[in-house]
C-alpha positions as CSV (number, residue, x, y, z in Angstrom):
1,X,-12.3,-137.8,186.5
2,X,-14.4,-140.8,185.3
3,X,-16.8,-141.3,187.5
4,X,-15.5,-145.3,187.7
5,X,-12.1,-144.0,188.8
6,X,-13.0,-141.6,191.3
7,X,-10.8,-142.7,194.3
8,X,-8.9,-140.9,196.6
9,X,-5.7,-143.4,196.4
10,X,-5.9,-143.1,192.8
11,X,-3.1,-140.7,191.7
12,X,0.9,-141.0,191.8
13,X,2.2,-138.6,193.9
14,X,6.1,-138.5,193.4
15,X,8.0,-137.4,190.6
16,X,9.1,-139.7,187.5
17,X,12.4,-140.1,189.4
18,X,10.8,-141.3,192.9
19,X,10.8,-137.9,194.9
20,X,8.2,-136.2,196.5
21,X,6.8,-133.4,194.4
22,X,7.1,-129.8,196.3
23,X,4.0,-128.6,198.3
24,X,3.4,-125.8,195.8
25,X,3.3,-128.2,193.0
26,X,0.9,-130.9,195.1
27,X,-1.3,-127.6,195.7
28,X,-1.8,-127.2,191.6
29,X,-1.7,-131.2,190.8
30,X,-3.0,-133.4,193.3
31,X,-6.8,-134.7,192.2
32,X,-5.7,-134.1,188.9
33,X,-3.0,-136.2,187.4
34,X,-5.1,-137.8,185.6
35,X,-7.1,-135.0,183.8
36,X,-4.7,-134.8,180.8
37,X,-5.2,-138.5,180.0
38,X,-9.2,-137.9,179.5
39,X,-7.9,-135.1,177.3
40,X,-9.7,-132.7,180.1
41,X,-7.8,-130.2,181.7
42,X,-10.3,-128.4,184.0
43,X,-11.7,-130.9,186.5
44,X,-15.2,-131.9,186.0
45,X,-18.2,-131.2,188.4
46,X,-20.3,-134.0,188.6
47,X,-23.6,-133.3,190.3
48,X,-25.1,-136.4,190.1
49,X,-27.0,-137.6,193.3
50,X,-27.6,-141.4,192.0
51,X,-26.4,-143.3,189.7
52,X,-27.2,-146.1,187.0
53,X,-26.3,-149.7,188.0
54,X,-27.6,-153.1,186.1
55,X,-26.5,-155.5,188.7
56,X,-27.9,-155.1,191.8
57,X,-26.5,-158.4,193.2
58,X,-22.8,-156.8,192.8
59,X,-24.6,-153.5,194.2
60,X,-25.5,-155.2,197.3
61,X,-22.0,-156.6,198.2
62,X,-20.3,-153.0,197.6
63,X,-22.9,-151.5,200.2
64,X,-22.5,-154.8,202.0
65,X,-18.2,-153.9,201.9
66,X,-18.5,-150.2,202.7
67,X,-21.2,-151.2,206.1
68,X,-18.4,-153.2,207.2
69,X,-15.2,-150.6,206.7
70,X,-16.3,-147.3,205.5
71,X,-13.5,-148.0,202.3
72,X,-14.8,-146.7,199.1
73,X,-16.8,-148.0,197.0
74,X,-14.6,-149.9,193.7
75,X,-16.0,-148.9,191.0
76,X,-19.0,-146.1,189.8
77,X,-20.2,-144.5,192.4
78,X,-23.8,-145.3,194.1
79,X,-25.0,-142.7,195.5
80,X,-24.1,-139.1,196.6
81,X,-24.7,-139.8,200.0
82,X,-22.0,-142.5,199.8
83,X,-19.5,-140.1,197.5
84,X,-19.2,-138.0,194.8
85,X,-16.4,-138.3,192.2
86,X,-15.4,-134.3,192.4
87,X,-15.3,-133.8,196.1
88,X,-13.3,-137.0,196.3
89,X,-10.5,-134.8,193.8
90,X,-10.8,-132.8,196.9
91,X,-10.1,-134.9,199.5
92,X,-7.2,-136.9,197.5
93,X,-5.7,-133.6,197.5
94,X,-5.9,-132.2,201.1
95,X,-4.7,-135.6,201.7
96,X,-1.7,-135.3,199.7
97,X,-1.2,-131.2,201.3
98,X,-1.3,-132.9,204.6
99,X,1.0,-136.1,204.2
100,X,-2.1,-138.5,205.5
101,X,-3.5,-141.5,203.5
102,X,-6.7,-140.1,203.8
103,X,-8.8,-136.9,203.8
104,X,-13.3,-137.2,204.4
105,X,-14.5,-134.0,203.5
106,X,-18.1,-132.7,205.0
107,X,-20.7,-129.7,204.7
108,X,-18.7,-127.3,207.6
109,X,-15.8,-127.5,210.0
110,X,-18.6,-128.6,212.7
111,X,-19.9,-131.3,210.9
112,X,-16.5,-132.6,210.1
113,X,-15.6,-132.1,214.0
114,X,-19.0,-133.6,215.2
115,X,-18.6,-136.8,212.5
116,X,-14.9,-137.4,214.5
117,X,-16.5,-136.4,218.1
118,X,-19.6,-139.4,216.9
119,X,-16.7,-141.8,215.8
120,X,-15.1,-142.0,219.3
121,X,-18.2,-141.7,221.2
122,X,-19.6,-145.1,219.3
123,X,-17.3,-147.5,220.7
124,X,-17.9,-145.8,223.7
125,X,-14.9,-143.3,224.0
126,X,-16.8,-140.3,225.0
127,X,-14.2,-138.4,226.8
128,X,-12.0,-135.6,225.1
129,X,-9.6,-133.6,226.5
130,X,-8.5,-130.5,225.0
131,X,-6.7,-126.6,225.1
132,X,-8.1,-123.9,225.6
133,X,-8.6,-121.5,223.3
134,X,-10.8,-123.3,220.8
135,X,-12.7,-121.7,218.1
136,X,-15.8,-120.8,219.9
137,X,-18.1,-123.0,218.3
138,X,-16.1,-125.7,219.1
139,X,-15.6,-124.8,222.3
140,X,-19.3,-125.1,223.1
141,X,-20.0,-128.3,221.5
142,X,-17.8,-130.0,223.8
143,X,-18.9,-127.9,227.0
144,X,-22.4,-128.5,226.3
145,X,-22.0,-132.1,225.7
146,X,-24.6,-131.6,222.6
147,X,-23.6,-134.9,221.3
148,X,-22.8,-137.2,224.6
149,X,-19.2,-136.4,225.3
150,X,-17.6,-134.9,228.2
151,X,-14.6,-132.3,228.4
152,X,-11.7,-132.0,230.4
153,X,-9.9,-128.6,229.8
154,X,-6.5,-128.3,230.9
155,X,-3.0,-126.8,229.7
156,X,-0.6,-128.6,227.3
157,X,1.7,-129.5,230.6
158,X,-1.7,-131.6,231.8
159,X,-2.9,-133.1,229.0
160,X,-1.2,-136.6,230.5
161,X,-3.0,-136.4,233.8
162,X,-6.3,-135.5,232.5
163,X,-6.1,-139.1,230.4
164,X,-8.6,-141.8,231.4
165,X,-9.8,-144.9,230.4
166,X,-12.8,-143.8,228.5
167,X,-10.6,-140.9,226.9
168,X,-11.1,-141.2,223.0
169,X,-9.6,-137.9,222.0
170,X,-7.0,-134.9,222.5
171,X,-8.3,-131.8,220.7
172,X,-5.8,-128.5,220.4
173,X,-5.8,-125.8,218.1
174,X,-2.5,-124.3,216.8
175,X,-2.2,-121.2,216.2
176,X,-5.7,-120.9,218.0
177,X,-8.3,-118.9,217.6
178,X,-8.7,-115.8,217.9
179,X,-5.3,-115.8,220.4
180,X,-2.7,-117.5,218.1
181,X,-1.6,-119.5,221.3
182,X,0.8,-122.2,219.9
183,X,1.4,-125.8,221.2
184,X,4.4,-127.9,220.6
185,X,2.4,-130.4,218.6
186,X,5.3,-133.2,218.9
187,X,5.4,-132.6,222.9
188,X,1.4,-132.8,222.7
189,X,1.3,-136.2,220.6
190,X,4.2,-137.9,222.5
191,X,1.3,-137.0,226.2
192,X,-1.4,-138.6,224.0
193,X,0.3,-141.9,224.2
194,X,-2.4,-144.1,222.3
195,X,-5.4,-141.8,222.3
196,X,-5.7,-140.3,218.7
197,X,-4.6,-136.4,219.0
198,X,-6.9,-133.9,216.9
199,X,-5.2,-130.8,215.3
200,X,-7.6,-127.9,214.2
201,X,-5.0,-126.9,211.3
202,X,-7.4,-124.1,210.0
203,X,-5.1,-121.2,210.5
204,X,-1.8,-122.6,209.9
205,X,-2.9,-124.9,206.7
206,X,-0.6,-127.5,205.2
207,X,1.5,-124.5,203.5
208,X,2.8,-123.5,207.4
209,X,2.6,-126.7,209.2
210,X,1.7,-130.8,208.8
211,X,0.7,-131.7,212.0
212,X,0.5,-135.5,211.2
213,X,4.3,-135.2,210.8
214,X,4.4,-134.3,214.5
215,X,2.3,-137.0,215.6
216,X,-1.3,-136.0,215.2
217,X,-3.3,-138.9,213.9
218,X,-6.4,-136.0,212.9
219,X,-5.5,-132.9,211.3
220,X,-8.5,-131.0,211.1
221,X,-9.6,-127.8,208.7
222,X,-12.9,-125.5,208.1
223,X,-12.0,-125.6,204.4
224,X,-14.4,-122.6,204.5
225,X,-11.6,-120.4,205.5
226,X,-8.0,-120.7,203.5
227,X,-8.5,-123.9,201.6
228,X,-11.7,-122.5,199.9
229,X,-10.0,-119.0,200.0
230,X,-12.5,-116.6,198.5
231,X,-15.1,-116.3,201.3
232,X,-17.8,-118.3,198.4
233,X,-17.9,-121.9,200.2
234,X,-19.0,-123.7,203.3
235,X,-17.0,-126.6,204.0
236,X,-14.9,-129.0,206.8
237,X,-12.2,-132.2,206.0
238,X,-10.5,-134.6,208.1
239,X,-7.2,-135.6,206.9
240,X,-6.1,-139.3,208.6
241,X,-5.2,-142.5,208.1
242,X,-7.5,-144.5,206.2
243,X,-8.9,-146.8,208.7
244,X,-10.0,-143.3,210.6
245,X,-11.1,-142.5,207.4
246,X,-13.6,-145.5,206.9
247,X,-15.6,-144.9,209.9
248,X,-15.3,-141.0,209.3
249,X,-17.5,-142.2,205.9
250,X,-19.5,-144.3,207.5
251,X,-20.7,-141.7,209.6
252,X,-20.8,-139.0,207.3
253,X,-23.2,-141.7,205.2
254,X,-25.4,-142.1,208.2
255,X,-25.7,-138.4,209.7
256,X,-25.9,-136.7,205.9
257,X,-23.3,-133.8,206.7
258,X,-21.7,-134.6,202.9
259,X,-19.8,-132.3,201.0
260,X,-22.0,-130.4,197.6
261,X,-19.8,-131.4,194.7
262,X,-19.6,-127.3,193.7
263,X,-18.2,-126.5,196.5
264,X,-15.7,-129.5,196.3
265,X,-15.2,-128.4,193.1
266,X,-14.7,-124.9,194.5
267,X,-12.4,-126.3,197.2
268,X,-9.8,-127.9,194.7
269,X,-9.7,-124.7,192.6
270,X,-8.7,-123.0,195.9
271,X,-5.7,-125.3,197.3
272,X,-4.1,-124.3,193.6
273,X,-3.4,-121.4,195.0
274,X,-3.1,-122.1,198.4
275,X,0.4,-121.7,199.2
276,X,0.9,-118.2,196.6
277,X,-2.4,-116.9,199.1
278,X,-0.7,-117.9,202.5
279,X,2.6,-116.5,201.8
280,X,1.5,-113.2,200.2
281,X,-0.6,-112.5,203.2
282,X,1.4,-114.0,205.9
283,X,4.2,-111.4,204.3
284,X,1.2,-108.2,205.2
285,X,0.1,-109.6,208.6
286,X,3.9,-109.4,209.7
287,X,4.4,-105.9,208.8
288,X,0.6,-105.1,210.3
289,X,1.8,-107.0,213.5
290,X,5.3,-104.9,214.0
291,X,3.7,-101.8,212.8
292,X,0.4,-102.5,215.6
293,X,3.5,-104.0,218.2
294,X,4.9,-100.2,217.9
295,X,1.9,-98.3,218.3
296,X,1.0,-96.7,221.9
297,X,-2.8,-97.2,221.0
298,X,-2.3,-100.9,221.0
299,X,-1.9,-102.8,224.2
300,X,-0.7,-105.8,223.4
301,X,0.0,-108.1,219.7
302,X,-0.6,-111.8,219.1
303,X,1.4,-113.0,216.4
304,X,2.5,-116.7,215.4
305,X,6.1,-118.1,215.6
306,X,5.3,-120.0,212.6
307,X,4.2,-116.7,211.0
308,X,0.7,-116.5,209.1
309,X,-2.0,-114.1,207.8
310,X,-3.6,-113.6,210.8
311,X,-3.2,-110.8,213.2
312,X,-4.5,-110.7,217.4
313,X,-4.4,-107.2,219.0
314,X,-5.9,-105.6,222.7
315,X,-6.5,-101.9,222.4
316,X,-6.5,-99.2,224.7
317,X,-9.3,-97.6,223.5
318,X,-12.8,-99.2,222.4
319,X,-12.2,-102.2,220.5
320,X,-16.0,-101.9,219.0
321,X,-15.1,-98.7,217.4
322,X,-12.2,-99.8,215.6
323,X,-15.0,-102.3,214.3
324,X,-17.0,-99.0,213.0
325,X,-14.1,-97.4,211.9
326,X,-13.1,-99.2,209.0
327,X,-13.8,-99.1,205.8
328,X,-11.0,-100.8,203.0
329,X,-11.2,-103.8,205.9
330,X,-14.4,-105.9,206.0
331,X,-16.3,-105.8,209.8
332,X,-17.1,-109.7,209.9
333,X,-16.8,-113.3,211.3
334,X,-14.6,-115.8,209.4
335,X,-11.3,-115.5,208.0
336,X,-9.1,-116.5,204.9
337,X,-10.7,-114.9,202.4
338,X,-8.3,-112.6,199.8
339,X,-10.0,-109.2,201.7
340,X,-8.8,-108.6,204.8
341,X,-11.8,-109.2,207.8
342,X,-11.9,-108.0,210.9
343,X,-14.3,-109.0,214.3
344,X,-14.0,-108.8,217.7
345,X,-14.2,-111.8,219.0
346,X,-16.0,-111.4,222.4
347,X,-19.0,-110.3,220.1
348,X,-18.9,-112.8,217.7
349,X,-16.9,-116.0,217.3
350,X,-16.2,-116.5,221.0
351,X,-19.7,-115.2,222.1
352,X,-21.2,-118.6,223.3
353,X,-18.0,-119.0,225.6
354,X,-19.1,-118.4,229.2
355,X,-17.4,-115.0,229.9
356,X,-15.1,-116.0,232.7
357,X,-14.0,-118.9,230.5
358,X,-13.1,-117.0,227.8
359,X,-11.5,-114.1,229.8
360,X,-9.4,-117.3,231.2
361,X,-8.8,-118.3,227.8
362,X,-7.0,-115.2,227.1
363,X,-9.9,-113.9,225.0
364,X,-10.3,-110.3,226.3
365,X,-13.0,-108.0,225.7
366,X,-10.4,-105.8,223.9
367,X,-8.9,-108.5,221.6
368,X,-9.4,-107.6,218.2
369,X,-9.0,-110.5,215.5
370,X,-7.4,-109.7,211.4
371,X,-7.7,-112.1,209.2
372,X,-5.1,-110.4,206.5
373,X,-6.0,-110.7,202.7
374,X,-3.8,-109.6,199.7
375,X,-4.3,-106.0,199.6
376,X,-1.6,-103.4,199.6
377,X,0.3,-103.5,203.0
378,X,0.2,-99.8,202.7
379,X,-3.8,-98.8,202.3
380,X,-4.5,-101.6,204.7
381,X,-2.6,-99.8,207.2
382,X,-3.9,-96.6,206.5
383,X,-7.5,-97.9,207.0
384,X,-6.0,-99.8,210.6
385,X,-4.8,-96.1,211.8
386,X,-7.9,-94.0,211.2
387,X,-9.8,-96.9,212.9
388,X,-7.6,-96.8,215.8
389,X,-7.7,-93.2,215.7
390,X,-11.5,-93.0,216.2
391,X,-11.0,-95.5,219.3
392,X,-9.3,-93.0,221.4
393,X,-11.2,-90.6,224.0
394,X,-10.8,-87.6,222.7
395,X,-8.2,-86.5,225.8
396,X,-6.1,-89.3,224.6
397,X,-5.5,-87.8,220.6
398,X,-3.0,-85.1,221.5
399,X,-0.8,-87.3,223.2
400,X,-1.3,-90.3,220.4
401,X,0.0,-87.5,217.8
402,X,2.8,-86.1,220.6
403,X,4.3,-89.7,220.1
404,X,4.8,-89.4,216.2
405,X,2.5,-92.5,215.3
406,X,0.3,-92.8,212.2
């Protein structure tokens, strides 16, 4: 895109005829309808940090503009802190994945989480309520109050009674993580009443759920994990409307957590094959899940109504040798790459939860958490059983084999 075009309202998005184009075909066009007209067809990576401008009287009323609403800058861009012509591809794209006007794209999935967190707390909305589980990291931003707000935990059922005056956001996670709890988003929204409800969208993505179309005015991602989908990028986005969007930029401008343009470019690539990935995986951690729901080694299987590639399971035996034990599956935090990773949460992602919190949670100490990539269902399971086999007390292997499994 020419730098002077760069917008994130600047494509069509229907068809010729005036119908919405298909998800799948969004997740290969969107941020780059325009490409063919340039006579481009890759998108370009523009890794520009300033750029040239002659007038600085017209310079000072853009800068003047975007102080007062966070809207884009018309015309070039000014400076990278401000935006960048290839992560804005990006973001025009999640946007269109996620059925919200807008998208702000940032350095991580905390940063993006923080820049919403700084939003409310400015006009003096500092407290949240959310669900339990969170991701972990999450979790202890809020807990510890590391950026002036204050938590109220409670279930779905209470997330009307725990509202107060000074209440500037509802945060829930669906599937969450590592459990793959589920909320009924619409119930959730219609409790929020006018307080803006906050979505953490990362495992589900746009391909499995839009939780703006159940009444979630922030739908939030760590593009790190599926959009990005080869374990190679570090990234967040916010998709909202646009007036969230404004002071999303704003802050982003003033706290520096901006998007590289590689890895927006990165990004982009990514959501093109965003819904072949989900599928193809989410069809493996289904089979993994009924074939772990069967086995007498496993105590218990977390699985998503909604489906998806990842996989929850409490052993009987040691959950930390299943971690030694593998060796096709990757032993390591993060999820949503096309290799299949494994962790155990109580080690790693969850770690900074206070242990009684998490246990409460539902986070066990013998919760393991799959993230399914596109290998063969068949070697993926064969790595899973001699894993699990290795987890068992050695009393408890005749008995395992007595029962016909693996």
């Amino acid at each position: 895109m020419d730098s002077a075009t760069a917008s994130t309202h600047a494509y069509d998005d229907v068809r010729p005829s005036g119908a919405p184009r298909a998800l799948a075909t969004e997740a290969v066009h969107a941020g780059r309808d325009d490409l063919a007209r340039q006579g481009l067809h890759a998108p370009p990576i523009d890794l520009s940090t300033t750029y040239p401008s002659y007038d600085s009287r017209a310079e000072a009323a853009r800068i003047d503009a975007f102080a007062a609403t966070g809207a884009e800058p018309d015309g070039p861009p000014v400076y990278g802190r401000l935006g960048n012509p290839t992560v804005a591809r990006f973001e025009t794209a999640l946007a269109r994945l996620e059925g919200t006007e807008s998208a702000v794209a940032f350095a991580s999935g905390m940063a993006a989480l923080s820049a919403v967190l700084l939003a409310r707390s400015s006009t003096g909305l500092r407290h949240v309520v959310a669900v339990r589980p969170l991701y972990g990291c999450s979790d202890h931003l809020l807990t510890a109050g590391l950026l002036g707000s204050e938590v109220t935990w409670t279930d779905p059922a209470g997330i009307s009674d725990a509202l107060r005056p000074d209440t500037g956001l509802v945060l829930v996670e669906s599937p969450a993580n590592p459990t793959l709890a589920e909320v009924d988003l619409r119930a959730v929204a219609h409790a929020c009443g006018s307080v803006p409800l906050l979505v953490d969208n990362t495992f589900a993505t746009p391909v499995l759920q839009r939780p703006a179309e159940q009444g979630a005015r922030l739908v939030l991602h760590s593009a790190t994990k599926y959009l990005g989908g080869h374990g190679d990028v570090l990234a967040g986005v916010v998709a909202c409307d646009e007036e969230f969007a404004g002071r999303l930029r704003q802050i982003r401008f003033a706290t520096g957590g901006v998007l590289h343009p590689l890895a927006g470019y990165l990004l982009l690539r990514g959501l093109s094959t965003l819904p072949v990935r989900v599928r193809a995986a989410s069809a493996t951690a289904a089979e993994l899940a009924r074939r772990l729901a069967a086995d007498p080694r496993v105590a218990r299987v977390h699985y998503p109504r909604i489906g998806g590639a990842m996989v929850a399971f409490e052993v009987h035996g040691d959950p930390h040798e299943v971690i030694a034990g593998v060796r096709l599956i990757t032993p390591a935090v993060s999820l949503g790459s096309v290799d299949t990773l494994i962790q155990h949460p109580a080690s790693i992602s969850h770690r900074i939860v206070d242990a009684d919190e998490r246990r409460d949670a539902g986070v066990s100490d013998r919760l393991l958490r799959l993230s399914v990539g596109l290998e063969d269902t068949e070697d993926l399971w064969a790595d899973l059983d001699g894993a699990l086999n290795g987890a068992l007390p050695a009393s408890a292997e005749p008995s395992r084999r007595a029962a016909g499994v693996g």
